[in-house]
N, C-alpha and C positions, 0 to 999 in steps of 0.2 A: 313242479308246478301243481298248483291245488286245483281241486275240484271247483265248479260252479253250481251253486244249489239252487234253482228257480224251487220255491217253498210257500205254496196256501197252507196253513198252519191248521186250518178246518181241514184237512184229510188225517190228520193226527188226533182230530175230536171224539170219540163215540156220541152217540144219540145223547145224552143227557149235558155234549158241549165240556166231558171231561177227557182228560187225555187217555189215550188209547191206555189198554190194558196189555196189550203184545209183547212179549218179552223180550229181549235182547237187543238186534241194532236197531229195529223200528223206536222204542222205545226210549231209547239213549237217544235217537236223532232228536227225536220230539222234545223231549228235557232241554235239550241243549241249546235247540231254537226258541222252545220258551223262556230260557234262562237270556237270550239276547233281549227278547219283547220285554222282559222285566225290564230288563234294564235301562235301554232306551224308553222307554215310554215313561219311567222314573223320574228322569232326568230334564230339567227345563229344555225349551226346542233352542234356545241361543245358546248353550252350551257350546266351549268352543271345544275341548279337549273331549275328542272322541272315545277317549279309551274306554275300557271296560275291565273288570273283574273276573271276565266271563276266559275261561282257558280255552285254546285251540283243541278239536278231539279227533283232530287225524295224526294219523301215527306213520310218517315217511321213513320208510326204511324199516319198518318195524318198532320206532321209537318214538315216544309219545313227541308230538312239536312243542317247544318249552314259550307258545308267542300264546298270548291276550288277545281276545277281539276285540276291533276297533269297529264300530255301529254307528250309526245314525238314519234316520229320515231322509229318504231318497229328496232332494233338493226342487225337484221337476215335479214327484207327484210323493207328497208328504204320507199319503197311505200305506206306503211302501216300506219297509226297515230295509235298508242296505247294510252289512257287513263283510268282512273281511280278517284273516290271519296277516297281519305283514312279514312273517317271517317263511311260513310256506306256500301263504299266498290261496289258501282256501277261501271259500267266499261266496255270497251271495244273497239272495233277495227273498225277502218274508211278505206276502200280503196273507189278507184277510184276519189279522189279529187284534182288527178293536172291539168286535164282542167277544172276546173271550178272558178268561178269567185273571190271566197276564199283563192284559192293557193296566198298568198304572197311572196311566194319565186322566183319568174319570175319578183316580181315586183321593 
């Protein structure tokens, strides 16, 4: 069973709104959720095919999980990114990421 990430993406910001400087898992986490905001935010909002590019980065058992996130825009309130691993079933919720340098959808 995976984790659940409730995630403001501004606590990964420093003052000047760039990603933290912190080294190790703070840092990976951060990457890794803004690598979901790329990419949904990339992506048209009718897009049916969720999937993503983006690799799972929990390791069950010791071993990397070999599943892709699958993202989208929470249905009910569009501000929101929702994802998920389908294979270990990681997962969770992104706000606050449309000012930041990630939002593709302004660009």
């Amino acid at each position: 069973m995976g984790d659940t990430w409730i995630t403001d993406i501004r606590h990964y910001l420093d003052e000047n709104e760039d990603l933290i400087q912190e080294p190790g898992p703070a840092r990976r986490l951060a990457e890794h959720l803004c690598s979901i905001i790329e990419t949904v935010t990339a992506r048209s909002h009718d897009k049916v095919d969720l999937g993503t590019k983006v690799r799972c980065r929990r390791r069950p058992h010791s071993r990397r999980c070999e599943g892709n996130i699958v993202a989208s825009f929470d249905d009910v309130n569009p501000s929101t990114i929702i994802w998920r691993c389908p294979l270990c079933e990681d997962n969770g919720y992104i706000i606050g990421w449309q000012d930041t340098l990630w939002n593709r959808s302004n660009s």
